[in-house]
N, C-alpha and C positions, 0 to 999 in steps of 0.2 A: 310391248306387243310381241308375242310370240309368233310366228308363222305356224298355223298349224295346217294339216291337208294340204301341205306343200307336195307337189309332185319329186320324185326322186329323181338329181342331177345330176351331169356330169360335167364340174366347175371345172376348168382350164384355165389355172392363173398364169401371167408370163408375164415377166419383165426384166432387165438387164442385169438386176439382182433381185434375188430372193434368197439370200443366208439366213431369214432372221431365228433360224433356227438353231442358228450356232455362232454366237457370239465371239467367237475367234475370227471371222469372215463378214461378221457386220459393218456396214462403210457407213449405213446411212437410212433415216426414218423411214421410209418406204418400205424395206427389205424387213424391218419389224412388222408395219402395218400387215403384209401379206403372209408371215408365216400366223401371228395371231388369227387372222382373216381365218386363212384358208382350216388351220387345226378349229377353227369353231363350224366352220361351216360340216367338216366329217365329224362332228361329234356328233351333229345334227342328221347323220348317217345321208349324207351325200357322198357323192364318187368326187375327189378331188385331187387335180395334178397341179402339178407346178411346173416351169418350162425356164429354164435360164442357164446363160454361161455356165461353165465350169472355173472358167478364171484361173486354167493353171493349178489349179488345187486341189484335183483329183487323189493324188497320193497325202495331203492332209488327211481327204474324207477318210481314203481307205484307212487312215488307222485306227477313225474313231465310228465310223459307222459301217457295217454292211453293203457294199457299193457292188452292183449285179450290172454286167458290160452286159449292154442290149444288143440283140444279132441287127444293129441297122448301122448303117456305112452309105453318106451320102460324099459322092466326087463330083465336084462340077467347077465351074472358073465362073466366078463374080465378076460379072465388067461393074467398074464403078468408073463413068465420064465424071471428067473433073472443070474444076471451074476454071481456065486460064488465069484469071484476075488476082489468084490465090492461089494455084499451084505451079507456079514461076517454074520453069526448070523441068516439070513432070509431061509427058505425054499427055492426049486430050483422056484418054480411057485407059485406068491401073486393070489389069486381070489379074485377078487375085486366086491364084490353084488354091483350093480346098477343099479335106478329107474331113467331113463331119462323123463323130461318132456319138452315142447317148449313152447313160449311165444312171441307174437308178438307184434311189435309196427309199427305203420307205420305214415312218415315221407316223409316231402317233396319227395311222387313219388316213394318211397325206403320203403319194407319191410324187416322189423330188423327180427330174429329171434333165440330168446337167450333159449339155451340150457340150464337145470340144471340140476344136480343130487351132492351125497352125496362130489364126489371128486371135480368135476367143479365149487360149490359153495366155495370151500376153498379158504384160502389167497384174501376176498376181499379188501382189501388194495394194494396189490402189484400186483394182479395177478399171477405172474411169479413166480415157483418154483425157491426157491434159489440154488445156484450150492453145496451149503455146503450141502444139502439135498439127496444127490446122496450119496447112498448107508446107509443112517441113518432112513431116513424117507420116506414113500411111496406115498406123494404126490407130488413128483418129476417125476413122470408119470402122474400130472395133463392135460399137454401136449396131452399127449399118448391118455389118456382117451377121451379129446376131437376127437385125429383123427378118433376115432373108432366110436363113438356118432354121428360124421360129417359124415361116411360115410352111416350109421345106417340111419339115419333121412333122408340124400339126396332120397337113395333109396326108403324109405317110403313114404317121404313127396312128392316128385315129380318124384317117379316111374311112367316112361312110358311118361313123357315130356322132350323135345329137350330143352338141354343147354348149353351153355360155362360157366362150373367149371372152376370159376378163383380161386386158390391156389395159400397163399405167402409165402414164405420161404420155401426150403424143409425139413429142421430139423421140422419144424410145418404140414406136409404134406405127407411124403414118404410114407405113406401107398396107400394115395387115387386116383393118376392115376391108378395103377396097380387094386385097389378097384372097379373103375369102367370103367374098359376096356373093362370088358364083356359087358357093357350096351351102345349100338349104339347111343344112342343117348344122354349119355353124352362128351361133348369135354373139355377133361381137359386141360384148361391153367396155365404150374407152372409158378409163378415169384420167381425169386430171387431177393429179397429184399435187402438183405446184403451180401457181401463179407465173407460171413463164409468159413470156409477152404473148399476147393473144394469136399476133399478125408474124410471129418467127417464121423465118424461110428458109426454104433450102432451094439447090441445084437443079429448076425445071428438070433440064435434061438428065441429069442422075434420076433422077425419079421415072421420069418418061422411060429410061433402059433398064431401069428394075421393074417398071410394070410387064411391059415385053418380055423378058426373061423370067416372069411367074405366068404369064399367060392373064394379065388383065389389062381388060377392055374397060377403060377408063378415062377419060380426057381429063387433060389439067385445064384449068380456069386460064383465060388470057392476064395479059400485064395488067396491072391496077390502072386506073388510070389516075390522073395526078389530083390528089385532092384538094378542095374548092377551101383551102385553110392558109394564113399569111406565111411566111418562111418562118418563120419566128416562132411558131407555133410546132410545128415540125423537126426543128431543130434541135427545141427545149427537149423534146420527150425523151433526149438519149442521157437528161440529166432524172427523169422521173421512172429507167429501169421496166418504166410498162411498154415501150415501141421504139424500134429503127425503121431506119429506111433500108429498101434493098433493091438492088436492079431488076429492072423487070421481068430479066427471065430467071425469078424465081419465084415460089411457090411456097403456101401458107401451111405448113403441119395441121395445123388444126383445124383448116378448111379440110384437109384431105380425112381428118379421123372422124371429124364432123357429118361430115356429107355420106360418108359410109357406114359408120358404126349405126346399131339396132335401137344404142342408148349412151349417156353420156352422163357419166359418175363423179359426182362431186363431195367433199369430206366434211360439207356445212353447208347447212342454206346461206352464212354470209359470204361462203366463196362462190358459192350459185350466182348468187344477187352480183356480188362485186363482177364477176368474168361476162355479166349477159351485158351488161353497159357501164361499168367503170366511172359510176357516180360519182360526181363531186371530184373529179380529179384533172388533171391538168391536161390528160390524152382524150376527156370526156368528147369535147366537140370535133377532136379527131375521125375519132373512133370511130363517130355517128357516122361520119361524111368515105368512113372506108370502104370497099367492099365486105370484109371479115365481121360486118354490122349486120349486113343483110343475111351470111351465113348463119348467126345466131340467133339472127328470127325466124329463118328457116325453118331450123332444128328445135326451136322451142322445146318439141313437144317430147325430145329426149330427154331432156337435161331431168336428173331427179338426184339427191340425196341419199349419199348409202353411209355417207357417216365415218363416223373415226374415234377413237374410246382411248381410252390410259388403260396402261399395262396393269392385266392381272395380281400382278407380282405387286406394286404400286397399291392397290386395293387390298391385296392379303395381308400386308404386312401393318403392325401396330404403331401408329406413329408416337402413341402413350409409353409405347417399349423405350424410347429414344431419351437417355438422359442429357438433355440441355448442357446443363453445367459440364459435362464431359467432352462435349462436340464442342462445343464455343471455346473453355476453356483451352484445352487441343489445339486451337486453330490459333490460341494468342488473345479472343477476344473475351469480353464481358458479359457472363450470359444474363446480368441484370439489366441491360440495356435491348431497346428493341432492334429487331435483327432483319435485314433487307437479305434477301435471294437471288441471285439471278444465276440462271443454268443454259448457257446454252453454246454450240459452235460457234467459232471466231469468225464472224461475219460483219464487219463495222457498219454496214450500208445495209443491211436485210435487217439486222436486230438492234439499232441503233446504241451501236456500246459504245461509242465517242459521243456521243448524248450523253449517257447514262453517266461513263466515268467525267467528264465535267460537273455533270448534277452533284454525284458523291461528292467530288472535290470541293464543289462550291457549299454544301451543307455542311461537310465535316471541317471546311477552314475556314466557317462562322462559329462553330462551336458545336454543333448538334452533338448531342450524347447518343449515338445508335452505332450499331455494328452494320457491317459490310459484308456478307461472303459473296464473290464475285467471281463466277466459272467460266468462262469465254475460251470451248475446248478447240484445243489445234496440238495437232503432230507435230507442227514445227514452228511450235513456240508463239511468242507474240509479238511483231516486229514493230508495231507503234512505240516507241520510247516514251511517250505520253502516257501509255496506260500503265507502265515500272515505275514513272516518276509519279503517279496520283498515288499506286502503294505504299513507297517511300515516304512515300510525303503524310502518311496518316497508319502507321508499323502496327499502333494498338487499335484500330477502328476498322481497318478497313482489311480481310484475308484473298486475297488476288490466288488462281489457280489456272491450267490452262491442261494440265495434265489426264488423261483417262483412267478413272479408276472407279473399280469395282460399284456395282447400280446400289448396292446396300449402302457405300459411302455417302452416298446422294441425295440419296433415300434420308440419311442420318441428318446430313446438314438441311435441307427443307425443312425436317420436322421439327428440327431447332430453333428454326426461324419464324418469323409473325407476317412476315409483308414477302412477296413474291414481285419480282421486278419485271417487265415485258414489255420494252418500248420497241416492237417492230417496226419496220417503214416500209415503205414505197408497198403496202396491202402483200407481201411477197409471202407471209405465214397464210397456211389455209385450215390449219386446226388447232396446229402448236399442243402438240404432247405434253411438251416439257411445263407450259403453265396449267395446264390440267393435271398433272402429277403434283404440283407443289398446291394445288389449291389442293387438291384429295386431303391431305395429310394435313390441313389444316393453315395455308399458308392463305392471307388475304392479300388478292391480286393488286399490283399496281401495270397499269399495261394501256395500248394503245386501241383507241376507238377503232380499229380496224374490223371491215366486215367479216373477214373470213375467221373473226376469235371473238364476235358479239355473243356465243353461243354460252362463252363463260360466264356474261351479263355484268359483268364489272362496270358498264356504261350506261345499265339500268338508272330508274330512277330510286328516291331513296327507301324506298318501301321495299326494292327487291334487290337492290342491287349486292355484288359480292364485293367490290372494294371500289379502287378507284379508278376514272377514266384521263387520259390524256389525250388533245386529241390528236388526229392519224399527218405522220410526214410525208413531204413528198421529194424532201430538200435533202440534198448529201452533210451540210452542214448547218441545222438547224439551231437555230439559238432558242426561237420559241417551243421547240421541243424541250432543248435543255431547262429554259426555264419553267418548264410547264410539271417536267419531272423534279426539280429541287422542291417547289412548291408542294407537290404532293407528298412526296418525303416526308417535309414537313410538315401538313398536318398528319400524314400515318403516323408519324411519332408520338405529336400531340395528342392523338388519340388513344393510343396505346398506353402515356403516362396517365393522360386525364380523365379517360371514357371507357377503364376496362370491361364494363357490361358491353356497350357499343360496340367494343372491339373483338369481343367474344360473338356476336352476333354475327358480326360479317363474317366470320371465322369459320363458324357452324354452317352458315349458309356457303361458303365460298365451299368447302369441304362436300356439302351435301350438292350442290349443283354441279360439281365434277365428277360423283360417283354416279351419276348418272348414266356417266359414256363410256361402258362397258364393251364387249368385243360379242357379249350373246346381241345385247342391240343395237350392234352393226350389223352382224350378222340379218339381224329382223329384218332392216333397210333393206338389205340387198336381197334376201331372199324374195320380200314383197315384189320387185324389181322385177328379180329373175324370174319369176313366175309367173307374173305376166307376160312377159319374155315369150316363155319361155311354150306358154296355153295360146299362146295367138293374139293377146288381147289388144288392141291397137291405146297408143298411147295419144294424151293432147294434153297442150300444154297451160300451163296453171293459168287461170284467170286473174290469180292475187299479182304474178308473177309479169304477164303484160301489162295490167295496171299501173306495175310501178316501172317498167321503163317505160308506159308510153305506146305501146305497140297495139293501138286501137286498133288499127286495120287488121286485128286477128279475130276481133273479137265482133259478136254481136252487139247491138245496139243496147239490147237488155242487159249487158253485160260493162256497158260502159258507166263508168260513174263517174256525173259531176267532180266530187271531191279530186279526182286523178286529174280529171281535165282540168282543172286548176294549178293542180299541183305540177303540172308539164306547161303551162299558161298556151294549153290549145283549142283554140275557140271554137275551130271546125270542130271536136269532138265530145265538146260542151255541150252545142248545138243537136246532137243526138240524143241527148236525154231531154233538155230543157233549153228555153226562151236563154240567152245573153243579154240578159235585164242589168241596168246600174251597178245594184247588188253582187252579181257575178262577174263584172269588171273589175269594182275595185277590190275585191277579194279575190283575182288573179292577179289583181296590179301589186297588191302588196307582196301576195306572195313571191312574183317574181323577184322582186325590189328585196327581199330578205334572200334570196340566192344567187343576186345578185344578177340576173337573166334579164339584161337590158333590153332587150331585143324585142323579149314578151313583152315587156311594161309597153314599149314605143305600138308594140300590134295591137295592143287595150288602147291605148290614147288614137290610134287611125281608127277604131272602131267606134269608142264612146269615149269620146274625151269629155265631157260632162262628168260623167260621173267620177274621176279622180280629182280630189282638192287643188287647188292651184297649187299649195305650198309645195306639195306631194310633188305634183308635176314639173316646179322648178327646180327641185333637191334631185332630179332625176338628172334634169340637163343640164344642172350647173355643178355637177360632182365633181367636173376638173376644170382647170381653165389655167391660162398662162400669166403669171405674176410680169408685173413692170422691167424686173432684173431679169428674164426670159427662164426663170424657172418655173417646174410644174407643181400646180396645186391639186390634191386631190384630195376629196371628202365622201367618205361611207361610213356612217357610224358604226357599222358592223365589222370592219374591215381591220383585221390585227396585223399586214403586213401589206406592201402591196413593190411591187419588183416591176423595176422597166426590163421591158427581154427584147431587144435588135437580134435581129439575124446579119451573121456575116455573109458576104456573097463568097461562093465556092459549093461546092454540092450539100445535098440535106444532109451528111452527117458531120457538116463541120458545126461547132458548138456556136451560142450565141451570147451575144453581153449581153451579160445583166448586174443590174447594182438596183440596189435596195432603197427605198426612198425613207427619207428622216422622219421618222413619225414623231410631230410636233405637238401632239395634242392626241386625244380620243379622236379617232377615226380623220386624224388631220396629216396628211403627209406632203410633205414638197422635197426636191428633188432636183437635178438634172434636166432638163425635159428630154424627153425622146425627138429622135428624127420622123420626119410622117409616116414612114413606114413601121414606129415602134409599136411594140404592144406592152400595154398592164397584165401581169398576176398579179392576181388578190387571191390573200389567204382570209377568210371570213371566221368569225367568232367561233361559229361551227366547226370549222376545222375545211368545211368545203371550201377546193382551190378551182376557181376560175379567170375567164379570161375577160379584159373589158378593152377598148380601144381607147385612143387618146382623142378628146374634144376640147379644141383651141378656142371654142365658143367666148 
């Protein structure tokens, strides 16, 4: 869909980086996302800027581009108050003297405009304050200093003109909706880039002395109060990467971008879905019971879809061009054998590559006949001694790399390849580039049920699907991930020796379902977006969308459908459409019972406990119970793992035990037993992780 009779804009993109225009200066996928972005958006003959760091590397640009010093010079001193707890040794409040200057370059249709002063010029190599930097060093608010410079300069620079402020990330952001709310005619659009923890915090008080020092009138929200959840539960989430705890006088980022921004921009409806309630996950019943729950139903009616595409470059180029025999042979391997891919940064715990190299190892030292190329990129090598010894250990199978080199070489090895690898974890991918490029060129996905990468369909049924599904982790050392990924291996291979029409099918298809997400129909996304924006149009939020969390109290009566109210097992919202007859008991009973929502099934049986079978109803209440020898027994046939988790006493972010119970049988597990205070995870067939209590019945 084309926007046409779009009104003429003036886009303002900003974020902490935006190189992606010169790949000398690229750190990281964002910074690509927004130079594509924004050059498509001025082709569309819109006004478009760009607002970021200079990083120190102003005299690079000047050798390779036209770089025009702009007559603006901002002096002022940054109070940043600090957090005693963390900044041991430093005074309550650093002043940070800064001389901001701007610098322009302009470029295909797109004005660059890079910021510097004494702090924003640091770390030009990296950019990125390192995390070891928090509380040692104070350029660890390099970040910070940008948002304030960004807000400084907008108001300066294009005081008194109409724009859509697009902001990404809100850790890189939360100052500047609320920044410039008072000014009518900027429209702030947040994006969330990434899946960072919903509920991240920062420094009440730092926040409260930068809103003062911009001149906004804005209160922060009080301390959480303490949620109605076991310790045990609270504890675990600092092993599932989606929530900590923080002291209470601090403050939600996302509540703050939330609560102010016009709109709220996401790179896929399954990162939409995953970030509105974090289904099926182990922070799920947290989450409900936090404040940053209600946030999100708040806002509803911003949240929309602007999308995310593979590189131009990725689509023009012939992956037919690519001689197989020449890339495979090159690399040491056999291009007669079928060829797995995987591309992506060294991140063991976000991309599951200590999964993955188990899997390989475990396939190729039974014997599998197939090739490996395996890219896990990092600056500074690869410190696992496990992932040198799986190489070693398999010299003609398997090609191990870690190195950065040129996107054609990339390019080469994917389209050599048949199978495409992507076991992410903990939902942390929200569009994942890198398997939409290898599927372009022809590679058939192997990858993880995650929401935010359903869009590739790999998890489809078999009529549409592009390859194969795993399902989603939540565990830093999963076994049943591992084995979920050897097994697919294994039949990709099978199928590749024994079903080449078949394999050609997924091929064609995995290919044609990624050249779909092109950078003109992201651009469509957002313009639709901005234009409403941008014409006054007020927004309200998806009907499909409350449906599936649950959030009836948004919606009208006519608008509520049985099917949901079952599928949440909520009777009051049943009752809106229709009679809670027999019929719609035990079809919320089961349903609960298959996700395992003990809680619903027990509110069906207070309601009409008739209408559930007996058997039904004692499979419910005799799932566990304590054996003679004072071990636990526990039974769900659905159930593929199931973890005792104790909380230690000490504050919520001390970790908690947990050990794994013996799964003795299909859906038969015994164990340890827990203390009374312990709680169950189950990990279900589905891949859905929830939580159950221990019944001594």
């Amino acid at each position: 869909m084309t926007v046409v009779n779009a009104p003429r804009m003036h886009i303002i993109e900003t974020y902490f980086e935006c190189c992606g225009f010169d790949h000398t200066f690229l750190q990281g996928g964002t910074s690509v996302y927004l130079w594509n972005l924004s050059r498509t958006f001025a082709a569309r003959g819109h006004r478009v800027s760009i607002v970021t760091p200079a990083h120190g590397r102003l005299d690079d640009l000047r050798r390779r581009y036209e770089v025009e010093d702009l007559p603006y010079e901002d002096a002022y001193t940054l109070p940043v108050v600090l957090d005693p707890r963390v900044w041991q040794g430093f005074g309550a409040q650093a002043d940070l003297a800064l001389r901001t200057t701007a610098h322009r370059i302009r470029l295909e249709g797109v004005d660059l405009y890079f910021l510097a002063n004494d702090y924003l010029d640091r770390l030009p190599d990296t950019f990125y304050p390192p995390y070891s930097a928090k509380g040692r060093d104070l350029v660890f608010f390099k970040p910070l200093v940008f948002q304030v410079d960004s807000v400084r300069f907008l108001r300066a620079w294009f005081g008194g003109e109409k724009a859509v402020v697009h902001a990404h990330e809100p850790y890189y952001h939360y100052l500047l909706p609320a920044a410039l709310r008072g000014d009518p005619e900027k429209l702030v659009v947040s994006n969330v880039q990434s899946n960072m923890p919903i509920a991240k915090k920062v420094y009440a008080p730092e926040v409260e002395r930068l809103f003062e020092l911009l001149g906004v009138d804005a209160g922060l929200p009080g301390p959480d109060p303490e949620p109605d959840v076991p310790a045990a539960v609270v504890q675990y989430q600092q092993l599932t990467h989606l929530h900590y705890t923080y002291p209470p006088d601090h403050v939600a980022v996302y509540e703050l971008t939330a609560e102010h921004a016009d709109l709220i921009d996401f790179l896929s409806p399954g990162q939409l879905d995953f970030y509105a309630g974090f289904r099926d996950t182990p922070f799920e019943s947290l989450f409900q019971r936090l404040p940053i729950a209600a946030t999100v139903r708040r806002n509803a009616h911003k949240m929309f879809v602007g999308g995310c595409a593979v590189s131009d470059r990725w689509l023009s180029w012939d992956p037919a061009a690519v001689d197989r025999a020449e890339v495979l042979g090159g690399l040491g391997l056999d291009p007669a054998l079928p060829t797995f891919f995987h591309n992506a940064r060294y991140a063991v715990h976000h991309k599951g590559q200590v999964e993955l190299m188990r899997a390989v190892d475990r396939v190729l030292g039974e014997g599998l006949k197939a090739n490996f190329v395996i890219r896990c990129i990092s600056g500074n090598g690869i410190d696992d001694p496990f992932f040198h010894e799986v190489a070693a250990r398999h010299p003609a199978r398997l090609h191990f790399e870690w190195e950065r080199v040129p996107e054609e070489r990339v390019f080469a090895c994917a389209a050599a390849s048949d199978f495409a690898l992507f076991p992410s974890k903990f939902e942390m991918d929200t569009f994942l580039i890198a398997q939409g490029e290898a599927m372009a060129v022809g590679a058939v996905p192997i990858a993880t049920d995650q929401r935010g990468m359903e869009h590739f369909r790999h998890a489809d049924g078999p009529e549409t699907a592009t390859g194969f599904a795993v399902n989603r982790s939540f565990a830093e050392d999963d076994e049943l991930l591992t084995a979920a990924l050897a097994d697919r291996i294994r039949q990709a291979a099978a199928l590749w020796t024994d079903d080449p029409g078949r394999y050609r099918e997924l091929s064609e298809r995995a290919a044609a379902v990624a050249r779909v997400f092109t950078w003109d129909h992201c651009a469509d996304l957002h313009l639709a977006a901005f234009t409403r924006l941008w014409e006054g149009r007020a927004a309200v939020p998806a009907t499909e969308l409350a449906l599936r969390h649950g959030w009836f109290e948004l919606l009208d009566d006519d608008r509520v459908t049985t099917a949901a109210a079952v599928e949440h097992g909520d009777i009051e919202a049943y009752e809106r459409r229709a009679p809670f007859d027999a019929d719609a008991a035990l079809r919320m009973f089961r349903a609960a019972w298959q996700r395992a929502d003990f809680a619903a099934c027990e509110r069906v049986l207070g309601r009409l406990p008739g209408a559930v079978p007996e058997e039904e109803t004692a499979r419910l209440r005799q799932r566990s119970r304590v054996l003679p020898d004072g071990r636990l027994e526990y039974r769900l046939p659905h159930a593929e793992r199931v973890e005792v988790v104790e909380a230690r006493r000490g504050s919520a972010r001390a970790l908690p035990d947990v050990r794994t119970l013996e799964r003795t049988g299909p859906g038969t597990f015994v164990g340890e037993a827990p203390h009374a205070d312990g709680l169950l995870l189950l990990t279900l067939s589905s891949g859905r992780v929830t939580w159950d209590e221990v019944r001594h019945g």
